[in-house]
N, C-alpha and C positions, 0 to 999 in steps of 0.2 A: 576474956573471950567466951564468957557462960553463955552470953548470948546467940552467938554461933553454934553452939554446942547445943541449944536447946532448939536452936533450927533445924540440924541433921537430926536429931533426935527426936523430933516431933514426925520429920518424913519417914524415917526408919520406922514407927511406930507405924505408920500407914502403908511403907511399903512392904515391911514382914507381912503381912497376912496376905496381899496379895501374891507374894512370891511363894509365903508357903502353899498356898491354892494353885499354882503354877505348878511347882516340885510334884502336886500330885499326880497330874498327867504323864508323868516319867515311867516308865518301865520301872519292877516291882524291885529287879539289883541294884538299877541304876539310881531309883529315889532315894534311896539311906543314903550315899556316898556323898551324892550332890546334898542332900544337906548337911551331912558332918561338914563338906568345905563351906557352906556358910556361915557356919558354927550355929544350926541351928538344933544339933546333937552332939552330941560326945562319940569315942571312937564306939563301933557297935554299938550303937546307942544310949550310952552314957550321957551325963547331965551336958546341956550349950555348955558353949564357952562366946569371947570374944567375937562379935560379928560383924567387926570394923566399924570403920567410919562412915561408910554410906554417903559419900560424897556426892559421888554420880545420880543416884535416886534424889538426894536431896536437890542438888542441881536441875536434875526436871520436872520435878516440886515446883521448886522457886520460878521457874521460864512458863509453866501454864502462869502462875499468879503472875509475873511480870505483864503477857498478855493480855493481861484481865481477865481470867476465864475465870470459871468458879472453881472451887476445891472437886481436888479426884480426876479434873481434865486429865492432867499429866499423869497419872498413874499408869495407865499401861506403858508410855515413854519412861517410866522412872525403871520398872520390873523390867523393861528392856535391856535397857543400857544396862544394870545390873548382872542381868544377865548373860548379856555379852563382854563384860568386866570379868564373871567369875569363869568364861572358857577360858580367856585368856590364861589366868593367872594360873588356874591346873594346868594348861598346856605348856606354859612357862619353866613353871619349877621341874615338868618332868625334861623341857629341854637343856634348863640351868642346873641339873640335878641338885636343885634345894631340895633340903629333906624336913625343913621346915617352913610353917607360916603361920604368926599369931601365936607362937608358942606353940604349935602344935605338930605333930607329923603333917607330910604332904600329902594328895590323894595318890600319887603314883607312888610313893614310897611305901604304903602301907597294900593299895589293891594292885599295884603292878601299874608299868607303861599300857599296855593294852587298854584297863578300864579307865586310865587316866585321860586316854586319847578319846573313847566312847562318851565316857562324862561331861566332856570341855565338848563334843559335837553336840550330844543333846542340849546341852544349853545353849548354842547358837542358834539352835532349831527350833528351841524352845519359844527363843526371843522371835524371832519372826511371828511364827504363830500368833501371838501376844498382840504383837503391831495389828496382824492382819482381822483379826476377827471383830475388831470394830468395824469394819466394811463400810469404811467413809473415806471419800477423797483425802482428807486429812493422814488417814491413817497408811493409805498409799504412800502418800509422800514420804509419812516417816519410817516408813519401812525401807522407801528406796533409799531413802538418805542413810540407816543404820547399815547397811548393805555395802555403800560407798564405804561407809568409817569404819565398818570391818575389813574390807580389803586395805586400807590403807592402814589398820592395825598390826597384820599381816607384813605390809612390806617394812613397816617397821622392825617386827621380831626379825626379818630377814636380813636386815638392815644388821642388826644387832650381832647377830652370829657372824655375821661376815665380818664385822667388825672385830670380832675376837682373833681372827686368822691374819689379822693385819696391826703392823706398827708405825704407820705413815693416815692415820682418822684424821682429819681435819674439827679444830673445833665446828664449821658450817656444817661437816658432814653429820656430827654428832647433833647438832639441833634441828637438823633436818630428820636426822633416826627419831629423836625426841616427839619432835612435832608429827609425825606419823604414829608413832606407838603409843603414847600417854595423851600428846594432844587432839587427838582425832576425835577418842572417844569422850573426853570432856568437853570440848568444842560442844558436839551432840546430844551431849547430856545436858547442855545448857542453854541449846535450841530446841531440844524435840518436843517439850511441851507446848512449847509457843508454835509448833510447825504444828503438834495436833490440837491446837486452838485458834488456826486458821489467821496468825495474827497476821498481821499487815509484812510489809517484806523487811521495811530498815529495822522493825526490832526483831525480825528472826538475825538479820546480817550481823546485829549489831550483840545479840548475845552468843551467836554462835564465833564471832572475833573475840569475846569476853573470854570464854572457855578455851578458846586456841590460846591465849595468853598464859589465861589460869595452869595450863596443860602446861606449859613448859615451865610456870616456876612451881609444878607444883613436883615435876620432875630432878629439878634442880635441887630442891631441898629432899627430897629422896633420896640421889645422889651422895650430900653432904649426911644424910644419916647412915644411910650405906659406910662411910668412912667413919665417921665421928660419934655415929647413935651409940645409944646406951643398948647393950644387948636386953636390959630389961625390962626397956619399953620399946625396942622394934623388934624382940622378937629372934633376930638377927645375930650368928657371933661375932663377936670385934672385929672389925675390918674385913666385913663378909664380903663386898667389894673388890679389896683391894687383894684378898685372899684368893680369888679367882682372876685377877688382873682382868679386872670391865674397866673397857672404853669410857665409863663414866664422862657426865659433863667436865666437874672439877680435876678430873684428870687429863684429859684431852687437853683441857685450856692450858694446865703448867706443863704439858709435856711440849704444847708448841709456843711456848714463852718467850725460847731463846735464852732463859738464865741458866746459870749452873746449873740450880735447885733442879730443873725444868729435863736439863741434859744427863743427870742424873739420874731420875725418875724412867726418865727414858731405856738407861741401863737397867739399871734396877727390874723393872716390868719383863725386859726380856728373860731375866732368871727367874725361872720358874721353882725353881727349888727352894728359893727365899722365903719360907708359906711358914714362921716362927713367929708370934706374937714378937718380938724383936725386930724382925726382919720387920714384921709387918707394920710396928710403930715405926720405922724408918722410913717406909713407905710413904707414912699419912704425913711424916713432918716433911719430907719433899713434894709433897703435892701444896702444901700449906706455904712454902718458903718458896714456892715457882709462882704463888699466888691466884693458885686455885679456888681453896678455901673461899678466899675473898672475893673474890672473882663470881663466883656461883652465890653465894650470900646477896651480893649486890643488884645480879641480874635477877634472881628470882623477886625481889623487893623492885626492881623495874618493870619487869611483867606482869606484878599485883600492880603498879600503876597504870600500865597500859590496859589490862585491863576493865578497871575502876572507869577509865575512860571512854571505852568503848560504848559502857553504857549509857554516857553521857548523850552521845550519838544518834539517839531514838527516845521517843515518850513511853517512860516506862516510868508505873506509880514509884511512890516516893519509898514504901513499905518496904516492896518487892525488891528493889534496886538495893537499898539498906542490906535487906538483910544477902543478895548476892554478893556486896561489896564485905560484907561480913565472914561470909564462908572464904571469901580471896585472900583475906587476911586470915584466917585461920588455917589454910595451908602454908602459910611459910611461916607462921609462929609456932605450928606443931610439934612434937618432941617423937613420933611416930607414925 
């Protein structure tokens, strides 16, 4: 998968500098922070670290060239979606009280809920701006459309919490949370370039279905790393998941199985006091034997098909499709 890797990679190398150029419009407390959570400093500005995978940018990288447009179209769509990726994720951890990400503290864990909730707005705010100051029909639309996919980002986190207060989730409920929270934003991240390159309509429909796809298995194997990753490449401690008893896909599917394994699971989740590496390896082999595991493994390898497909759907060069079909598969082969 080098080659996937050297496609994020190439976009990330063109999208840091415009995001660092972005970051500087921030207010002078607020700029440090918001780039420590990029990892584009260290804590007090200490050396980078890690600054992810950069899916999303690369994603609207790939949807200008799918269009045909020439290189840098899609740029302000890429620093968009990025940056309405990174409010999320601070606004997240300080709801999930993770206190880490990437190895590293969280930004509310270190500056407080307060500057965590200030950081994640200026970055939404930020991302508008971004859209808007091309002042082209184009850039309208993608702004309203980022708009849509944030509010539906939104109902997703709400989705999500609510979900925690409850022990009757339906698996539809949970892919429907999914497809709100993870897939919105990719959906968009894999149309916006194409929607600010003016493309024609079946290949915006048809890459923004690709990314609604991509969004759910790209959630699913999240999910399966959440229970099964290695803490040493996500980041994450063992069964950081199941340790906080989430709704998860792979869990929701064996808890409504109907097996043993499934009805057990079920008990199990309700005790809250079960939070022992023990307990917790008990956890992950009844979500695996209600046939969760497999379950999420499967589907996420059918939504990289569906997918794969959608872009069948529309004229889109041969390159540009390669290398989308490329990154689709490098989210469910990932290791983090």
């Amino acid at each position: 998968m080098t080659t996937t890797l050297d496609v994020l990679h190439r976009s990330r190398r063109t999208v840091r500098s415009a995001l660092l150029d972005a970051l500087g419009r921030l207010d002078r407390d607020i700029r440090p922070v918001a780039a420590y959570h990029f990892g584009f400093t260290g804590l007090h500005g200490g050396p980078p670290s890690d600054e992810g995978k950069a899916v999303r940018p690369g994603l609207a990288m790939a949807s200008a060239a799918a269009a045909g447009a020439p290189d840098g179209a899609g740029l302000p769509g890429a620093v968009a979606v990025e940056l309405v990726h990174s409010f999320s994720l601070v606004h997240d951890d300080l709801m999930d009280g993770d206190r880490t990400r990437r190895h590293r503290p969280t930004v509310w864990s270190v500056w407080g809920p307060a500057t965590a909730i200030l950081v994640g707005d200026a970055l939404l705010a930020l991302a508008q701006e971004i859209l808007t100051e091309a002042g082209t029909p184009q850039a309208a639309r993608a702004g309203t459309l980022l708009a849509a996919t944030t509010r539906q980002l939104v109902r997703g986190q709400m989705l999500d919490l609510e979900f925690e207060r409850r022990d009757d989730v339906t698996p539809a409920e949970c892919l429907d949370m999914c497809a709100a929270k993870t897939g919105a934003l990719l959906s968009t991240s894999a149309a916006i370039g194409a929607v600010l390159s003016d493309a024609p309509g079946p290949v915006v429909t048809a890459l923004a279905e690709y990314g609604a796809q991509l969004g759910l298995a790209y959630q699913l194997v999240d999910d399966l790393l959440g229970i099964w990753g290695d803490p040493a490449t996500t980041g994450k401690p063992v069964f950081s998941d199941l340790r906080s008893r989430k709704k998860s896909l792979p869990v929701c599917h064996a808890v409504n199985s109907g097996t043993p394994a499934g009805n057990a699971l079920a008990d199990w989740l309700a005790d809250a006091r079960d939070t022992g590496v023990d307990g917790l390896r008990r956890g992950a082999a009844l979500v695996a034997a209600a046939g969760g595991r497999d379950w999420a493994a499967a589907e996420a390898r059918r939504r990289v098909a569906a997918a794969e497909q959608a872009l069948r759907t529309a004229a889109i060069p041969a390159a540009p499709r390669a290398e989308l079909i490329d990154i689709a598969r490098f989210v469910v082969d990932r290791e983090h």
